[in-house]
PyMOL Python script that loads the backbone (N, CA, C, O; Angstrom):
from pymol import cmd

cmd.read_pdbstr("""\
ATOM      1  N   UNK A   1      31.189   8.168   1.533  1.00  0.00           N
ATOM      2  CA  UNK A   1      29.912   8.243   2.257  1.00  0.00           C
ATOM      3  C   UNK A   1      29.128   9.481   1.822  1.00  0.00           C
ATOM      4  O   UNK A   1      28.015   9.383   1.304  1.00  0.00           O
ATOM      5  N   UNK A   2      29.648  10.478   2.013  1.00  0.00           N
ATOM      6  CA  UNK A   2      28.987  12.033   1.654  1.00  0.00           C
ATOM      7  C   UNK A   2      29.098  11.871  -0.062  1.00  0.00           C
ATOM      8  O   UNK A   2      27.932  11.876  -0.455  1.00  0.00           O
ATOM      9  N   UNK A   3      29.474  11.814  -0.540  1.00  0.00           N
ATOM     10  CA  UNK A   3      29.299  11.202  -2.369  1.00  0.00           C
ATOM     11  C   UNK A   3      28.559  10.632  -2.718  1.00  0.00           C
ATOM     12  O   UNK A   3      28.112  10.953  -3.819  1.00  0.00           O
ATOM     13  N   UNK A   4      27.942   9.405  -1.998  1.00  0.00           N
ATOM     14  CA  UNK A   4      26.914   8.379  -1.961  1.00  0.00           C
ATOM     15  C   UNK A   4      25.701   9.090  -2.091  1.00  0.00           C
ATOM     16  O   UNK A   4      24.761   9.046  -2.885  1.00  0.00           O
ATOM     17  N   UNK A   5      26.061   9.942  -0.817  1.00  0.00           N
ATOM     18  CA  UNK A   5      24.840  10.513   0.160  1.00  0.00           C
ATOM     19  C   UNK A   5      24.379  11.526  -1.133  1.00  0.00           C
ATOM     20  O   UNK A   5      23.179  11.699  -1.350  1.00  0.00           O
ATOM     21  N   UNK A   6      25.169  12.025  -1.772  1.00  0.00           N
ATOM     22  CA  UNK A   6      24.567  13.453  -2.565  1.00  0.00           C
ATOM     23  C   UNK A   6      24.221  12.905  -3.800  1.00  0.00           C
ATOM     24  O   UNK A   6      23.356  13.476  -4.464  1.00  0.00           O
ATOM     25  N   UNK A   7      24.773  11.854  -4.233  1.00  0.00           N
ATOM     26  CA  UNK A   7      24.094  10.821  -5.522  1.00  0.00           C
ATOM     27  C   UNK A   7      22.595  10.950  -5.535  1.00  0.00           C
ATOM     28  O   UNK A   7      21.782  11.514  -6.268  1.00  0.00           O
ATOM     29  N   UNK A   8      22.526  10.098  -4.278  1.00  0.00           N
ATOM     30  CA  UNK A   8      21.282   9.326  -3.538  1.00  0.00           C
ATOM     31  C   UNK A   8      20.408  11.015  -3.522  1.00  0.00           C
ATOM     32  O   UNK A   8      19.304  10.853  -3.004  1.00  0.00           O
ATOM     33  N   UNK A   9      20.538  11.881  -3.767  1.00  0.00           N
ATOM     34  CA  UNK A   9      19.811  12.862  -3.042  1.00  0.00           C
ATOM     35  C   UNK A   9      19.562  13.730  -4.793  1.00  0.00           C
ATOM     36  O   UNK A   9      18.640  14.457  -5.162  1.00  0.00           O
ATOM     37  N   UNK A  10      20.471  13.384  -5.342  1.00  0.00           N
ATOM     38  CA  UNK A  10      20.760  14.142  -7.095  1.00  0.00           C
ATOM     39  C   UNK A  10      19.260  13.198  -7.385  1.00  0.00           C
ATOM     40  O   UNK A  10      18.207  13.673  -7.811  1.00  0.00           O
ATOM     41  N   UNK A  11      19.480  11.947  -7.072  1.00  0.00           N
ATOM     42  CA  UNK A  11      18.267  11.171  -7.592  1.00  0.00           C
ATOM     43  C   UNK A  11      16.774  11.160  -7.205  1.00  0.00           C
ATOM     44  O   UNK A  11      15.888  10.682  -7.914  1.00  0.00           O
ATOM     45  N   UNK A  12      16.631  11.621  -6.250  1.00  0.00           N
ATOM     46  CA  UNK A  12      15.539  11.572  -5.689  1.00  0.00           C
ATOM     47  C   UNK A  12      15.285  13.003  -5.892  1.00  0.00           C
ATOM     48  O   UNK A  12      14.103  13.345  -5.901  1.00  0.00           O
ATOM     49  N   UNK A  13      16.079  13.791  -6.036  1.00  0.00           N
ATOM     50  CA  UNK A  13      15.303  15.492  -6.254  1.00  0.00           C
ATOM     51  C   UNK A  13      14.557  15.743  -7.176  1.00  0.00           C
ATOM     52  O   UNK A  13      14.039  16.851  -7.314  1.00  0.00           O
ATOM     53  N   UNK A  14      14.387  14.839  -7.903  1.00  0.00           N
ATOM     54  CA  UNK A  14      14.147  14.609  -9.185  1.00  0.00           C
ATOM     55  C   UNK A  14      12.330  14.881  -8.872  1.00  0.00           C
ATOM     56  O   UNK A  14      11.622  15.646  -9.526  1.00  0.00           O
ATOM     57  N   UNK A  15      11.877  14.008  -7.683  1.00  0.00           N
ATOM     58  CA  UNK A  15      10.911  14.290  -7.110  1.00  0.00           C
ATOM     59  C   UNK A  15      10.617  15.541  -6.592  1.00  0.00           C
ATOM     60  O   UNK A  15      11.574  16.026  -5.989  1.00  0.00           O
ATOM     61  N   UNK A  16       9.156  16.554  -6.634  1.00  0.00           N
ATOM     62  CA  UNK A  16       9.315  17.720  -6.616  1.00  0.00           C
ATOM     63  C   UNK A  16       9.102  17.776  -5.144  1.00  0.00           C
ATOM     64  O   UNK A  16       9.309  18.924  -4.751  1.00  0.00           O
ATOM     65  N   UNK A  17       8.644  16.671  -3.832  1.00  0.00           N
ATOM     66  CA  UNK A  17       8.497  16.155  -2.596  1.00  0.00           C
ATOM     67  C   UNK A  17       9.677  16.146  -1.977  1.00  0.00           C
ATOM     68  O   UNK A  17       9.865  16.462  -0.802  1.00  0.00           O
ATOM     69  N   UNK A  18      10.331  15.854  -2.606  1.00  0.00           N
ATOM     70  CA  UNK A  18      11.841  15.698  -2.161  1.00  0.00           C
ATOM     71  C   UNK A  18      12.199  17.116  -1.569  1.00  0.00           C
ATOM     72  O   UNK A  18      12.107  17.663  -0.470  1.00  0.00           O
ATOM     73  N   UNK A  19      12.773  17.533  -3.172  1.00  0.00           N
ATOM     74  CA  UNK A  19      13.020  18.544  -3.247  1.00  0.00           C
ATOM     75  C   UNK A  19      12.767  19.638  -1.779  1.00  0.00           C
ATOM     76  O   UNK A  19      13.628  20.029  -0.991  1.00  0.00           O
ATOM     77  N   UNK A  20      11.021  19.979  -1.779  1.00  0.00           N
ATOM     78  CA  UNK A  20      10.383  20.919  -1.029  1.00  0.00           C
ATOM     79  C   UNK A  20      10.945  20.519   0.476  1.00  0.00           C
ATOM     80  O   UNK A  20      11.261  21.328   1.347  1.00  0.00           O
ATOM     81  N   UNK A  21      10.990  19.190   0.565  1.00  0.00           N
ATOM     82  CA  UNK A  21      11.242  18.604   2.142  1.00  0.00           C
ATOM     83  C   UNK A  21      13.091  19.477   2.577  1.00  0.00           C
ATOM     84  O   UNK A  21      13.413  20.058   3.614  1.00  0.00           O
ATOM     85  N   UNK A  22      13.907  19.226   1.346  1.00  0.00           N
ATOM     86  CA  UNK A  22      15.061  19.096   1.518  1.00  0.00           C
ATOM     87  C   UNK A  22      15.171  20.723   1.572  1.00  0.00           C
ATOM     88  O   UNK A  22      16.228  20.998   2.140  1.00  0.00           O
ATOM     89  N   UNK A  23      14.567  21.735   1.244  1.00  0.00           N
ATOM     90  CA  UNK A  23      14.662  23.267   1.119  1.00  0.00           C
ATOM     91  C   UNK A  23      14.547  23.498   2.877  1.00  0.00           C
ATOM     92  O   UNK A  23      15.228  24.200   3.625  1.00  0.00           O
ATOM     93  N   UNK A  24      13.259  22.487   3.183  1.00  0.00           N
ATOM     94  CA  UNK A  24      12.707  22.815   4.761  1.00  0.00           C
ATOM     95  C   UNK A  24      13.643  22.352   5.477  1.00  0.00           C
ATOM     96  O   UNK A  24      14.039  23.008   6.441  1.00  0.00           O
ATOM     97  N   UNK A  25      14.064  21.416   5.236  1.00  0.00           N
ATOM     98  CA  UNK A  25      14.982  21.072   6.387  1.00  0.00           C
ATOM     99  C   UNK A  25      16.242  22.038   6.493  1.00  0.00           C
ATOM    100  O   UNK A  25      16.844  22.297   7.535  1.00  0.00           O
ATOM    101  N   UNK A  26      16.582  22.617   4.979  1.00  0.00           N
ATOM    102  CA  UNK A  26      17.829  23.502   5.006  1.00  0.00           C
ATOM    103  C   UNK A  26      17.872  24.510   5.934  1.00  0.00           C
ATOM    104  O   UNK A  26      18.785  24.930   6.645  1.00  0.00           O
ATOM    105  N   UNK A  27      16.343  24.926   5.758  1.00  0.00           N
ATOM    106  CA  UNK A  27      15.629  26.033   6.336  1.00  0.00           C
ATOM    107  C   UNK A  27      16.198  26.124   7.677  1.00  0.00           C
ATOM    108  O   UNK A  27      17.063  26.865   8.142  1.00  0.00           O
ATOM    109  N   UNK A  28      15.307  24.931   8.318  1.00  0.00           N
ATOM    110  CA  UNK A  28      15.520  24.878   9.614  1.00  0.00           C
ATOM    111  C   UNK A  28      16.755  24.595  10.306  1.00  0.00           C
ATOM    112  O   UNK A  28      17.038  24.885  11.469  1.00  0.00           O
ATOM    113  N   UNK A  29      17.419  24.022   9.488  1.00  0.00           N
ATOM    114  CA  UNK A  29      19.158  24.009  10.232  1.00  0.00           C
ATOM    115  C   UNK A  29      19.598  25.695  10.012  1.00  0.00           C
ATOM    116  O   UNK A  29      20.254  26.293  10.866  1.00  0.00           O
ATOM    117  N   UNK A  30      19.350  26.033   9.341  1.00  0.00           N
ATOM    118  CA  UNK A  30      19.503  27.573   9.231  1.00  0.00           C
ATOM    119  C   UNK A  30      19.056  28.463  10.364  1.00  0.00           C
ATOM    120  O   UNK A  30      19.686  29.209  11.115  1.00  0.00           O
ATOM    121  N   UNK A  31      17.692  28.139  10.254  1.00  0.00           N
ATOM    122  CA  UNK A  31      17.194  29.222  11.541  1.00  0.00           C
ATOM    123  C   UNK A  31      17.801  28.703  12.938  1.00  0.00           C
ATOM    124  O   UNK A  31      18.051  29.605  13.738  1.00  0.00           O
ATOM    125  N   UNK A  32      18.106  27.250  13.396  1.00  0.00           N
ATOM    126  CA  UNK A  32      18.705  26.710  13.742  1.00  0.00           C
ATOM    127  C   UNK A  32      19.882  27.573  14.528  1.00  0.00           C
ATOM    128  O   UNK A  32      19.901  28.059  15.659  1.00  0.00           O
ATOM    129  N   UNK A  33      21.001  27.557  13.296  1.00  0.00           N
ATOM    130  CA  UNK A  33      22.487  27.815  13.718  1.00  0.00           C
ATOM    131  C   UNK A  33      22.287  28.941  14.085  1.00  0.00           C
ATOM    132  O   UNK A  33      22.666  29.262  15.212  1.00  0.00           O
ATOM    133  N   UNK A  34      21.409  30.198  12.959  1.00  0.00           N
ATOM    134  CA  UNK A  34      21.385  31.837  13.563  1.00  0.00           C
ATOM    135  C   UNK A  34      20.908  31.451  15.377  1.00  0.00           C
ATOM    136  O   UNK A  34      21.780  31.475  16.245  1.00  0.00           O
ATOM    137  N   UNK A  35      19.943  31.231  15.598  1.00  0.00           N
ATOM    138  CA  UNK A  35      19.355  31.168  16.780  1.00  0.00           C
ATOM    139  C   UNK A  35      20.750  30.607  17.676  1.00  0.00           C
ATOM    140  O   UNK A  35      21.093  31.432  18.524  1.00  0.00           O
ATOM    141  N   UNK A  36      21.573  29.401  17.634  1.00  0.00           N
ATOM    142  CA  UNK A  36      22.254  29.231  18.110  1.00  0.00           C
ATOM    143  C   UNK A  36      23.818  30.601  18.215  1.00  0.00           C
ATOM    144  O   UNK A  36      24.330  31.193  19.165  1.00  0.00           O
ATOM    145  N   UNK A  37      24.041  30.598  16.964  1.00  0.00           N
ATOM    146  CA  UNK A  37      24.623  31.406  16.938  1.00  0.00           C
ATOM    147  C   UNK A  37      24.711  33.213  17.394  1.00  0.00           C
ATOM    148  O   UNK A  37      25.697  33.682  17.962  1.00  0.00           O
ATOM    149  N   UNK A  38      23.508  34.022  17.018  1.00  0.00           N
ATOM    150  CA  UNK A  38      22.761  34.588  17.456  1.00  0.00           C
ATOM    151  C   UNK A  38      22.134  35.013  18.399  1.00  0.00           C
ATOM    152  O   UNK A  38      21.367  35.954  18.192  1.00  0.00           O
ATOM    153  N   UNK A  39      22.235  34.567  19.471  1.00  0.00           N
ATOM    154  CA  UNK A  39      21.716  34.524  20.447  1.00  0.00           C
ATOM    155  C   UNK A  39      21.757  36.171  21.493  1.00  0.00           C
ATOM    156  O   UNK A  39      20.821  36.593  22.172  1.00  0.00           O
ATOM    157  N   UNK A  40      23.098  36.812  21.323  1.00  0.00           N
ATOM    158  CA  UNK A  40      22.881  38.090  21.675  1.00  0.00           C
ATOM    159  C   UNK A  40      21.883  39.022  20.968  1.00  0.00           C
ATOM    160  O   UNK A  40      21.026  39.836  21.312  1.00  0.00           O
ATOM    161  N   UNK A  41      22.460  38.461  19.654  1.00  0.00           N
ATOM    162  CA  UNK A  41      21.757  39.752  18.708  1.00  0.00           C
ATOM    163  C   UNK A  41      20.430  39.538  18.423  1.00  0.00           C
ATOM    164  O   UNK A  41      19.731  40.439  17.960  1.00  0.00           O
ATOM    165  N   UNK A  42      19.918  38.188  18.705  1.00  0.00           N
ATOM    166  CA  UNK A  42      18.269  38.565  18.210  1.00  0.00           C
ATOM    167  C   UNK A  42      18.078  38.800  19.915  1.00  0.00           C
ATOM    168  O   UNK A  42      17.110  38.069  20.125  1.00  0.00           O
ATOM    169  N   UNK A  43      18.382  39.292  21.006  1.00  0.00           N
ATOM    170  CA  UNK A  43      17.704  39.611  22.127  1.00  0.00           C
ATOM    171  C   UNK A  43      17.835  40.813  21.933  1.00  0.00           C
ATOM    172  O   UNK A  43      16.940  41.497  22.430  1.00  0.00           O
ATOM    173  N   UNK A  44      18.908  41.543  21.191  1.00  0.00           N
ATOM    174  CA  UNK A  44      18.560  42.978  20.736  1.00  0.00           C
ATOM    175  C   UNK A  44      17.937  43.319  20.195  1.00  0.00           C
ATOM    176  O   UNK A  44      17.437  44.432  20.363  1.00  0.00           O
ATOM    177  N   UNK A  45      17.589  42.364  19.068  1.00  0.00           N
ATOM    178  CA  UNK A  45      16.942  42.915  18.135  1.00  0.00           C
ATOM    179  C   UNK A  45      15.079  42.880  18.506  1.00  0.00           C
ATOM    180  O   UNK A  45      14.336  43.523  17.765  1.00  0.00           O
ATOM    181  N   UNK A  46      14.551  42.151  19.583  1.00  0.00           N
ATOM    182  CA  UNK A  46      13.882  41.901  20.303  1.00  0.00           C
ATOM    183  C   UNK A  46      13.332  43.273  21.296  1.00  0.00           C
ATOM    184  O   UNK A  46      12.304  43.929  21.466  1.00  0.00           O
ATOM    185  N   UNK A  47      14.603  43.217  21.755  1.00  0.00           N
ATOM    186  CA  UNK A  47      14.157  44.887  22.816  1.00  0.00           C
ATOM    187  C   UNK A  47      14.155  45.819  21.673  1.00  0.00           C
ATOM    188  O   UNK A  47      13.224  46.625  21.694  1.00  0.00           O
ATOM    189  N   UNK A  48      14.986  45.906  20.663  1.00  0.00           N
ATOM    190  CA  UNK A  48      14.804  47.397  19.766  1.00  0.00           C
ATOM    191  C   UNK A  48      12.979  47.655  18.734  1.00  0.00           C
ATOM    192  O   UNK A  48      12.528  48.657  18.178  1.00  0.00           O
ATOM    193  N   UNK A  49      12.477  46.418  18.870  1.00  0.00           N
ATOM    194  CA  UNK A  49      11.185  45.939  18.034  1.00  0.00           C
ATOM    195  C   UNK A  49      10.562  46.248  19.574  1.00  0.00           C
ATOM    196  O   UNK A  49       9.948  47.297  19.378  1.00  0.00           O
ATOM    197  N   UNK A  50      10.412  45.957  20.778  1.00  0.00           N
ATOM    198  CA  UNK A  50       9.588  46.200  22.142  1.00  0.00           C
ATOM    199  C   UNK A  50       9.931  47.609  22.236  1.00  0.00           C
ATOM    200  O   UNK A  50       9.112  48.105  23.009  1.00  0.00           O
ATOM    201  N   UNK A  51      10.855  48.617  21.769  1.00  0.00           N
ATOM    202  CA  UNK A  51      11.435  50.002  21.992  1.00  0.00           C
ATOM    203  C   UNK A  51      10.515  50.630  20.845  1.00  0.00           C
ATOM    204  O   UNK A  51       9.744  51.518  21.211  1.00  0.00           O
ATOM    205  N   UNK A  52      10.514  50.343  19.789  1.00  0.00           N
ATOM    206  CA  UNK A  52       9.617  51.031  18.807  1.00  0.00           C
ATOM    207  C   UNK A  52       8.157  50.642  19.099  1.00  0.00           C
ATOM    208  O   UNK A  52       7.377  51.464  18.617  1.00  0.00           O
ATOM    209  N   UNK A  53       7.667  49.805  19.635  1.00  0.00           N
ATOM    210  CA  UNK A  53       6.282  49.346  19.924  1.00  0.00           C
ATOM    211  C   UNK A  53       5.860  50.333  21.048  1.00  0.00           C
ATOM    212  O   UNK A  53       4.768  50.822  21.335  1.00  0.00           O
ATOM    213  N   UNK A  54       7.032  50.449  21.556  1.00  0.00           N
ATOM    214  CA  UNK A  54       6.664  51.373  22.906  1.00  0.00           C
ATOM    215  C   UNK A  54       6.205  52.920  22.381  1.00  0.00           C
ATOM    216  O   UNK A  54       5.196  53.590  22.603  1.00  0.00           O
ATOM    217  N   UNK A  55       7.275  53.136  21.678  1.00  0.00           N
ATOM    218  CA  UNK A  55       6.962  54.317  21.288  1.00  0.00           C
ATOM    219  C   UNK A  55       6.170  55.067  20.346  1.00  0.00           C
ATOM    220  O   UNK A  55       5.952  56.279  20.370  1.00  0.00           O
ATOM    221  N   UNK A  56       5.536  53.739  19.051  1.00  0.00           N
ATOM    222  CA  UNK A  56       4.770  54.277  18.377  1.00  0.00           C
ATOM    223  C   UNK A  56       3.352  54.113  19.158  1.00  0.00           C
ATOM    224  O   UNK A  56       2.324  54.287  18.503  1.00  0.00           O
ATOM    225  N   UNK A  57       3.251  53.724  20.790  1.00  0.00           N
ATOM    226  CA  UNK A  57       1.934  53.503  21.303  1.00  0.00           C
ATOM    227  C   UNK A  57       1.626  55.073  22.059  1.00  0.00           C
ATOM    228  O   UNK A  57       0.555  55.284  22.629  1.00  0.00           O
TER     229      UNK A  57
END
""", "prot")
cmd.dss("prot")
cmd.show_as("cartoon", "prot")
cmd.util.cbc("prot")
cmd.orient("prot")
């Protein structure tokens, strides 16, 4: 099935549409998992960016 699947995908990349779609979607399963995964650390990283805003005001 997953062999098929990456054939089917070798062939069509070929298209430069493809391609761009298949980067975005990588993308977004990416930002995705961090966010899932992540979830403490970008609220830190959140207050430490609201901590410097504070202070360069």
């Amino acid at each position: 099935m997953i062999n098929s699947t990456m054939k089917n995908i070798e062939i069509r990349s070929t298209k430069r549409s493809t391609v761009n779609a298949a980067v975005s979607t990588l993308a977004r399963i990416d930002t995705f998992m961090l966010r899932q995964c992540g979830i403490a650390s970008g609220n830190q990283l959140n207050e430490s960016l609201h901590f410097f805003e504070f202070q360069s005001s």
